[in-house]
Each structure stands twice: as C-alpha cells, then as structure tokens.
C-alpha positions in Angstrom: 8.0 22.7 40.5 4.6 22.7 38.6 4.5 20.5 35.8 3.4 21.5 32.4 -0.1 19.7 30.9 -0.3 17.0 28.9 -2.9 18.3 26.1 -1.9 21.4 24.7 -4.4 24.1 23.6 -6.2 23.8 19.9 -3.4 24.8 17.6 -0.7 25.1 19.6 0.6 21.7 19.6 0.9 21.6 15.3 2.1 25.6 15.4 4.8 24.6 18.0 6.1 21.6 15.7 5.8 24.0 12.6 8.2 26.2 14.4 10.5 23.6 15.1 10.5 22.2 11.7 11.3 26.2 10.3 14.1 26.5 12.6 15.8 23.2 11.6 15.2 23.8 8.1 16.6 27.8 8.8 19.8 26.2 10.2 20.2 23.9 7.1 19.6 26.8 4.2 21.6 29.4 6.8 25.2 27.6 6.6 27.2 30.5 6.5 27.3 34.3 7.1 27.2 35.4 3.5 23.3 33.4 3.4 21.8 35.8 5.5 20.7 39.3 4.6 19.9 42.1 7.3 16.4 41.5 6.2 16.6 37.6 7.2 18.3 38.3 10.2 15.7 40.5 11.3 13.0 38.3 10.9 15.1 35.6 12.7 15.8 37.7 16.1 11.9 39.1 15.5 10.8 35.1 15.7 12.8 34.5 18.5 11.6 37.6 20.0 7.5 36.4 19.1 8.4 32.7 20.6 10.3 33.9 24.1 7.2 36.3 24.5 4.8 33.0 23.5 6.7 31.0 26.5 6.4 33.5 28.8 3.1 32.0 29.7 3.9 28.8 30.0 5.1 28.5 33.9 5.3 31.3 36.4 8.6 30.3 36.4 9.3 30.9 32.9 10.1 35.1 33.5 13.4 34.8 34.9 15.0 32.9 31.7 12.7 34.7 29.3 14.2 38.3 30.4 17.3 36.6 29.8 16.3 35.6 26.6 15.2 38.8 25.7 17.9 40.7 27.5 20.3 39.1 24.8 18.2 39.5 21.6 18.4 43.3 22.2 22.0 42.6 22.3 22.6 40.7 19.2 20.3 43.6 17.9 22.9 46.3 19.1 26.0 44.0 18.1 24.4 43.2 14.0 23.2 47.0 13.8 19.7 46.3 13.3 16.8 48.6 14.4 15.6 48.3 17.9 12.4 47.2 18.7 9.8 50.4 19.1 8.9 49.0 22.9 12.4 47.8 23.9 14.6 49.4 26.7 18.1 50.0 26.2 20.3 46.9 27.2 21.6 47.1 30.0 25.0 47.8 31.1 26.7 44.6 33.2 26.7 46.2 36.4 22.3 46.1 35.6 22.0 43.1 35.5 20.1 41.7 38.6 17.4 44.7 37.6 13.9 42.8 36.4 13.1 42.6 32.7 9.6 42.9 31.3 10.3 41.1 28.2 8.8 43.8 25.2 5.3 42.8 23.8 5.6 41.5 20.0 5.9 43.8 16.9 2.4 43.8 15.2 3.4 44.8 11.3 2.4 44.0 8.3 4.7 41.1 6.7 6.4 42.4 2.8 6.1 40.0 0.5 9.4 38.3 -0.8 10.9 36.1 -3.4 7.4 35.1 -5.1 6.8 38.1 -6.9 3.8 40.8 -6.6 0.1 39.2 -7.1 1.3 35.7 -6.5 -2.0 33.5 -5.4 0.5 30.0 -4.8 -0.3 26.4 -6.4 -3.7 25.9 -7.7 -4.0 22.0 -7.6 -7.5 21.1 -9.6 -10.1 19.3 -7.4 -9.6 15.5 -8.3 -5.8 15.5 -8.0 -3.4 15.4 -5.4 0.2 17.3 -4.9 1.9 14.1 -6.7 -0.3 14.6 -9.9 -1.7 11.6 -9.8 
C-alpha cells in the first residue's frame, strides 16, 4: 500500500487538529442523550458527513471504507428521524450491500446563528492587550 505524505497541504494540517480538538470537546459537553437537540445532532452527522467526503481523497484506497462510512450516516439519519440529505440515495436494504457507493457531495448552506444572539461581532480585545488582560 501507498503511504500517505509527510507535509500536509497549507491549512490542512491545523484544520485537521481543530477538528479533532471539537470532537473531543463534543464528547465531553454531549454526556448524555437529553444534551443533544435534533438541531446538534444534525450538525454532528452533517460534520461527519463533510470529513468522510474530506478523506475520500486521501488514498485511492480510501472509497471502500468511506461508502461505508457514509452508507451508515444515512442510517443513523433514517433511525434519529432527521432529514435526508438533498443528494443522498436511499439506504440500502441488506441484501445491497456489495452494490458501490458514491459517497453524496457536501451540503453547501448557509450556517444559522445560535446561542450568541443576533448582531453579535465576538470579543473586541483593544490593541495593546492580550486575552489575559494584562
């Protein structure tokens, strides 16, 4: 098998470790079923969906657990009663299941704004001083 480079492209390297941080700190706030909302779930299963499509690329290899991957977010879609995606086939029944998968290409939608409030502009730290306030 191939190996994967060393040197990652520009930004993909930090965006990949940001990801990683999230989901660690998603599995600490998300301890049990009554912290999620259908909302949060959704975005959940959406990022999983957006990373599996990311990897896709990363070995020729890479398709056959990817479908799988995506094979069984369109089932945890279907099981939780959340939408479907707009480009995602039906999931297949069990007896399907050696049928190839093209893995559905990301949704491209504008992200509501939650929990800040409307018109929020974040923390405005004056030149000079630093997060700390010193």
């Amino acid at each position: 098998m191939e190996r994967l480079p060393t040197v990652a492209a520009p930004g993909v390297a930090e965006r990949a470790e940001a990801l990683a941080d999230a989901a660690c700190e998603l599995h600490d706030a998300a301890s049990t079923p009554a912290s999620w909302s259908a909302n949060a779930v959704e975005d959940a299963v959406e990022a999983m969906e957006t990373t599996a499509l990311a990897l896709l690329v990363t070995h020729p290899d890479a398709a056959a657990a990817i479908g799988t991957v995506t094979q069984a977010l369109a089932r945890l879609r279907q099981d939780l009663g959340l939408p479907a995606r707009d480009d995602e086939p039906a999931v297949p029944a069990d007896d399907d299941q050696d049928q190839a998968v093209t893995p559905p290409t990301p949704i491209r939608r504008p992200r509501a704004r939650r929990g800040l409030g409307p018109g929020n502009q974040g923390v405005r730290i004056p030149p000079g001083r630093t997060a700390s306030g010193r």
